[in-house]
N, C-alpha and C positions, 0 to 999 in steps of 0.2 A: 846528670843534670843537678848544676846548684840548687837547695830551697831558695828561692827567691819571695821575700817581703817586702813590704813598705811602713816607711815610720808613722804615724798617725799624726804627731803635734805639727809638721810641717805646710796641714792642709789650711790653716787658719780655722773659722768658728762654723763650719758646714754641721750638720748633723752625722752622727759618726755612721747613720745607716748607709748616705752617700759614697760614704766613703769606702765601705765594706761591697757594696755594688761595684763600684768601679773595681775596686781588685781582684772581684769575678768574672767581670767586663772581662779584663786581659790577664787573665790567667796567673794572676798571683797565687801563692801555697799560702800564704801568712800575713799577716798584720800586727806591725810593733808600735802597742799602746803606748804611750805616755805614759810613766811610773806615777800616775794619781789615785790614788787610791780613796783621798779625799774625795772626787767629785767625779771621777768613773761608777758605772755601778755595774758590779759584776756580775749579774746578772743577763743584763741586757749585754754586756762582752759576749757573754758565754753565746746568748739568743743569736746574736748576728753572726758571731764567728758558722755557728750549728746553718744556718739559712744560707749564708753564701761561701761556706766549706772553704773555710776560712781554719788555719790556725795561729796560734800565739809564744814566738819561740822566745823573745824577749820582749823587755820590757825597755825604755829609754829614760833616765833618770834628769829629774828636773832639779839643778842645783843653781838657788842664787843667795842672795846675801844674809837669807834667813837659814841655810842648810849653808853652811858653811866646814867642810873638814877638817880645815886647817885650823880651826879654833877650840881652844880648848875653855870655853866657856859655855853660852846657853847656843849658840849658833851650832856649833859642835854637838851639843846634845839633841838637838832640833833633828841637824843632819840624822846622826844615829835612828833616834825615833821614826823621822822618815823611812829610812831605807827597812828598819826591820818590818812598818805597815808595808811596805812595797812588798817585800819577801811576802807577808802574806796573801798581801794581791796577787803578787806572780802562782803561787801554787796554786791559788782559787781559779786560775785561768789557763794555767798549763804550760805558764812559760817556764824556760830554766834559766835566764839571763837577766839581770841589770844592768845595764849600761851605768859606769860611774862617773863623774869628774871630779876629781879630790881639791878643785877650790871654786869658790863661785865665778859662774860664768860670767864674760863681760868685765871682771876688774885684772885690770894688765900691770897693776903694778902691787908692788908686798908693800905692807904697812912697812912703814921708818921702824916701827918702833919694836918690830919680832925679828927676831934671826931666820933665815933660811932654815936652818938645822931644825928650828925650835917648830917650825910650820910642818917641816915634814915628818917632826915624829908625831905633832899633833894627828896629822894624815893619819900616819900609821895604826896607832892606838884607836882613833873611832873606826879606821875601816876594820881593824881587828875585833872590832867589840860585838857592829854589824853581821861581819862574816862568822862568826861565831855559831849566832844567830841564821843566818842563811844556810849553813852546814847542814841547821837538822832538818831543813826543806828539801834539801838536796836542792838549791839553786846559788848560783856562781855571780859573782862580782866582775864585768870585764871593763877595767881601768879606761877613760880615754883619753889619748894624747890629743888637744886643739891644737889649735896656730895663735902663734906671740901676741895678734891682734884681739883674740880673745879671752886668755890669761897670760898669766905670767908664770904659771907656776911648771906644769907638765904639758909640755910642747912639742914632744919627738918621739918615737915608740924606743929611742936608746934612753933618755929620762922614764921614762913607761917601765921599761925593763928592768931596771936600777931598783924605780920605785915598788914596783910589787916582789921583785928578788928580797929586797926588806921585808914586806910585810911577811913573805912567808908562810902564804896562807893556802890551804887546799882549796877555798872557795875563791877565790882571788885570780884573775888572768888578765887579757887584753884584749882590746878591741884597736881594730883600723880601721880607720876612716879616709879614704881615698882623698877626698878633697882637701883634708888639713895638712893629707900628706903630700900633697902638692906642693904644698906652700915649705914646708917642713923639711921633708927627708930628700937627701939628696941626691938618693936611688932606691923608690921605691920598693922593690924586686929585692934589693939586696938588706935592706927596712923590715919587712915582711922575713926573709929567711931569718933574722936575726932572732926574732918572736915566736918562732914557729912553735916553739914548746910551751907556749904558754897562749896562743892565739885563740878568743874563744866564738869571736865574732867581727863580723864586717861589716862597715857601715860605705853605699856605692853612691856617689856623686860625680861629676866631671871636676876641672880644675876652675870652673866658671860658676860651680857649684850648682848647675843646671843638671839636668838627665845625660847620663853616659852615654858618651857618643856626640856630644853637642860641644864638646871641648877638645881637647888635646890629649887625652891622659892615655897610655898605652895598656888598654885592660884585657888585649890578648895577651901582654906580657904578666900581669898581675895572675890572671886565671889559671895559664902555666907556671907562677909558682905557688899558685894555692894547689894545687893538682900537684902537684911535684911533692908538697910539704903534708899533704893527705890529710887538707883542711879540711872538714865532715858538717860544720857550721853553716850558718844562713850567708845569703848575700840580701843585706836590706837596703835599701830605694830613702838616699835620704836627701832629695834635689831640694831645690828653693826658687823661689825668686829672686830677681836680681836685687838685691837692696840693701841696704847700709847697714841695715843692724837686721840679723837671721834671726835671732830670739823674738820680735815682734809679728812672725809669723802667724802663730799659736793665734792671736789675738785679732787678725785683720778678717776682712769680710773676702772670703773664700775666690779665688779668681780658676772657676770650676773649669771651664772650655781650656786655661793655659795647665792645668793639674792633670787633666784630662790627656796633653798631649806629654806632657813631661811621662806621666805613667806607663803610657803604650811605647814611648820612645826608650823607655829605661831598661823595660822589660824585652822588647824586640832587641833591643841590640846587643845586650848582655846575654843573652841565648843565640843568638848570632856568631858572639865570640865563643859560645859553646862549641856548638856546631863545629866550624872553622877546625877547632880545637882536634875533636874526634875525629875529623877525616883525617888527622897528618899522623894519627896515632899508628 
């Protein structure tokens, strides 16, 4: 059986005790904090995780026009900054993961006035500068590919792939994300085998970006190639509400009763497909 998580920023402005109850509710292993380091306090992480045995295998990185990678001005050095207080957060609390996005979330299109090339060695250089820095935590960078509606930059786990084959970093891998790869890759399954060496984390939604199982996505076939590729990593719980822009999540008044079922749906079904799995073995 997969560790099975859930992303914390997704629940809107609850109190994070809530939120660590319900993942004892239904039998979660883990909880992946929000990479804030700013205004988490790790203490009380530590407190809730300890109470409702809870652990913390990643972390999910908040990247917008003020963390910027692709720049190689003060936005760029912002980003850096950021991600190495993260690193320190993540060891304070036990994770070994940051989720990364190498351009801010939310802008679909490159400035006129920089070159592709010139963006992505800016990429390169700050996640190399970071990872450096991460190394001697022993915690890992996992790259993530969105959909075109939310950057413009890295959108495919085959751009993903390209991108961190460059950077060339030990601390440096991938993440997938079920939902963007809906929208993205044009075979999943075959997506996924392409990263295998490099896959360090998964991030589970349906294609309606609701709880798995509520959509169309085929995640008995996903689980048999995570299983096949002797994927060792989380499966984390990163569903939504239906609604136009997914980063104002964070920020709305908590819609507990529909979190409530999205959780038990995400988790019963996704061990379901466990199941399933083991008796054809």
């Amino acid at each position: 059986m997969y560790h099975i998580g859930m992303t914390q920023w997704i629940v809107g402005n609850e109190p994070l005790e809530e939120s660590c109850k319900r993942l004892e509710k239904y039998d979660y292993d883990g909880i992946e904090f929000a990479a804030d380091p700013y205004h988490l306090d790790i203490a009380k992480c530590r407190e809730l995780m300890e109470k409702y045995h809870l652990n913390c295998h990643s972390l999910c990185g908040l990247f917008d026009e003020s963390r910027d990678l692709t720049d190689d001005g003060e936005a760029g050095k912002n980003a850096i900054r950021y991600l190495k207080d993260s690193v320190k957060f993540a060891k304070a609390i036990g994770a070994k993961i940051i989720i990364v996005v190498p351009s801010p979330v939310g802008r679909t299109a490159k400035a006129e006035n920089v070159s592709l090339e010139n963006i992505t060695a800016n990429a390169i250089k700050n996640i190399r500068e970071a990872a450096d820095y991460a190394q001697k935590y022993d915690i890992k960078f996992a790259i993530e590919a969105i959909n075109r509606y939310e950057t413009y930059f890295i959108n495919t786990l085959e751009k993903a792939l390209d991108f961190v084959r460059k950077i060339n970093h030990p601390a440096v891998g991938i993440m997938a994300d079920t939902f963007h790869m809906s929208i993205e890759e044009r075979n999943i399954a075959d997506s996924l085998l392409m990263v295998k060496d490099y896959l360090l984390h998964v991030h589970i939604a349906d294609n309606t970006r609701e709880a798995a199982g509520m959509g169309n996505i085929d995640f008995k076939e996903i689980l048999c190639v995570l299983n096949r590729i002797g994927y060792a990593g989380s499966l984390t719980m990163e569903f939504m509400y239906r609604m136009a822009n997914p980063y104002s999540a964070q920020e709305m008044n908590t819609q507990s009763m529909l979190i409530d079922q999205y959780a038990k749906q995400a988790i019963e079904y996704i061990r379901m497909v466990e199941r399933e799995l083991e008796e054809f073995k």
